[in-house]
N, C-alpha and C positions, 0 to 999 in steps of 0.2 A: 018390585025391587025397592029396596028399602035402604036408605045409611041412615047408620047410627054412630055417633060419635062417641067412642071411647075419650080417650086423651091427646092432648097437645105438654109437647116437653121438650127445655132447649137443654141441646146435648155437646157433646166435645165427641166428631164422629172419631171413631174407630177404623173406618176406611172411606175411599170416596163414595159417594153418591149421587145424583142428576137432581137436580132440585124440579121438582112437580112443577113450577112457576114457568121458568126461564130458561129451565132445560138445561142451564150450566153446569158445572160439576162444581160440589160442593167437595174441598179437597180433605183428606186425612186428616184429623188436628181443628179442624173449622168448626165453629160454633153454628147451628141453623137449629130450627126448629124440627122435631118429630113429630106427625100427626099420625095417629094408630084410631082405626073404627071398622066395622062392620058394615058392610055392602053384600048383596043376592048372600048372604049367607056367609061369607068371606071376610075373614079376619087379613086386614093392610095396612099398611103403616107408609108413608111416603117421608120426605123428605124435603124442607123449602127451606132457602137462606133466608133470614129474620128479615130482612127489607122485604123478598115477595110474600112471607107469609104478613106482613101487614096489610101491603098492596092489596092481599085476596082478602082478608079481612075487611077491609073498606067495601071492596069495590067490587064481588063477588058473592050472588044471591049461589041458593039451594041447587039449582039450573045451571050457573057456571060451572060447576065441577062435572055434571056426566058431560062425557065424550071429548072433556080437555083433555089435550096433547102438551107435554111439555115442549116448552119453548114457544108457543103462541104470541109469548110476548117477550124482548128481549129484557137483560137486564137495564140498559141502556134505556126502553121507554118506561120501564119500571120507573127507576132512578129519575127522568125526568119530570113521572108524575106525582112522586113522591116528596120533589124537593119545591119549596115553596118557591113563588114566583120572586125575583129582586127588584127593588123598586129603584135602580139605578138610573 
């Protein structure tokens, strides 16, 4: 089995969605990213708020994606990892 990546496209959803990432819902009207590719022959398209689809971006080899679950990770340690440290 095989992925192939089509396209990534940030969109204005037309209804809600569960964001692949964090598991949250991405609400009617919300801007997030659309990722569309082929898998065992199967054309998907999922759905991540722009924060997790960076997150995975970064921090997310070939291997992270078979057998993620969404919400593995919340938004909340997303966000945390995402935002630089302060030097207060």
């Amino acid at each position: 089995m095989e992925y192939h990546h089509i396209r990534d496209k940030t969109i204005i959803t037309r209804k809600a969605h569960q964001c692949w990432i964090c598991g949250e819902t991405i609400e009617k009207g919300e801007s997030c990213v659309s990722r569309t590719g082929v898998y065992d022959n199967c054309i998907f398209t999922f759905y991540m708020h722009a924060l997790c689809e960076r997150y995975a971006d970064r921090h997310f080899d070939i291997y992270d994606w078979e057998g993620w679950e969404p919400g593995e990770l919340s938004r909340e340690e997303i966000n945390k990892a995402m935002t630089p440290a302060s030097n207060d």
